[in-house]
C-alpha positions in Angstrom: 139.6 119.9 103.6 137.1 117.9 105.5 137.7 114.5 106.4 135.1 112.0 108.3 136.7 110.2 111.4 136.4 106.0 111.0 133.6 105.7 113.5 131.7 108.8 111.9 132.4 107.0 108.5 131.3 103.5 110.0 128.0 105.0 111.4 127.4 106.9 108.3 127.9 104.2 105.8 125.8 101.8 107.5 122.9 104.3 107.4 123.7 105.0 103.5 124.7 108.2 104.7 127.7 109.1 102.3 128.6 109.7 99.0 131.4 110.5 96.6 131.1 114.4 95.3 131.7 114.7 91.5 135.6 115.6 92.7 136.3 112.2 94.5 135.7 113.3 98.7 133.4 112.0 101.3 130.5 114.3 101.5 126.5 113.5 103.2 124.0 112.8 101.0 122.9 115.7 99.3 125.0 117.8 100.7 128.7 119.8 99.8 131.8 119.6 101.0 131.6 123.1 102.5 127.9 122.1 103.8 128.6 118.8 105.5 131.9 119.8 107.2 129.1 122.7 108.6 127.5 119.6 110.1 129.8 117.6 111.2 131.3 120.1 112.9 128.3 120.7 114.7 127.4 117.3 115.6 130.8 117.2 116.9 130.5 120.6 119.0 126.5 119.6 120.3 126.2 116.1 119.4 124.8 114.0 122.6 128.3 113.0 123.4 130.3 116.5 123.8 127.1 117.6 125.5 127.0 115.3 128.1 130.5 116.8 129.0 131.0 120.5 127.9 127.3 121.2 128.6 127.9 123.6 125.7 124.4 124.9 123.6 124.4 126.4 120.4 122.4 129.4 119.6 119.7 129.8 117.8 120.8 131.1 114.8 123.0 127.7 115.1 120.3 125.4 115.5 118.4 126.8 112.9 121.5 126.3 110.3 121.9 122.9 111.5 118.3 121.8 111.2 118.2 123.6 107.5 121.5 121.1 106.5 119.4 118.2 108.2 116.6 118.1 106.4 118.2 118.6 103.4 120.5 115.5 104.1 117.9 113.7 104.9 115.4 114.2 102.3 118.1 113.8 99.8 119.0 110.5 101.6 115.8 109.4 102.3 114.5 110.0 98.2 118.2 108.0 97.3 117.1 104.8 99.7 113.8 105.2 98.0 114.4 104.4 94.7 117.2 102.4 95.6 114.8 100.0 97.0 112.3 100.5 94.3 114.8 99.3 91.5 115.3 95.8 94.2 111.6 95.6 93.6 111.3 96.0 90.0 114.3 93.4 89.5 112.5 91.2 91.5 109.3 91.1 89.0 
């Protein structure tokens, strides 16, 4: 089972980042379980951080999985902030 670390949870909340999946567990925004453990675990493998010190790279076929799960994060986040903020506006008129 996948589980965030607190300071990938912090970061992630802030950035609105995280939801509940219909079972109860932390997953990214429109993402599964099974999907965002995929890309955690690479953020955690390549992310700026390990990089700096393992000068590991991932291969292509790596990089292209990993850009797939981030833009369907962040679309699916992005759309969710969206109308989040457009319901502030309408309950402001």
């Amino acid at each position: 089972m996948f589980a965030f670390t607190e300071a990938e949870r912090e970061i992630r909340t802030r950035d609105r980042a995280i939801v509940l999946n219909r079972v109860g567990r932390e997953v990214l925004v429109g993402l599964t379980e099974e999907e965002t453990a995929l890309y955690i675990d690479y953020m955690r493998r390549y992310g700026l951080n390990e990089r700096l010190w393992t000068r590991a790279r991932p291969d292509k076929a790596e990089r292209e999985a990993f850009l797939e799960l981030h833009n369907k994060h962040e679309t699916a986040r992005l759309a969710a902030f969206g109308r989040k903020a457009a319901a502030r506006l309408q309950s402001k008129r």
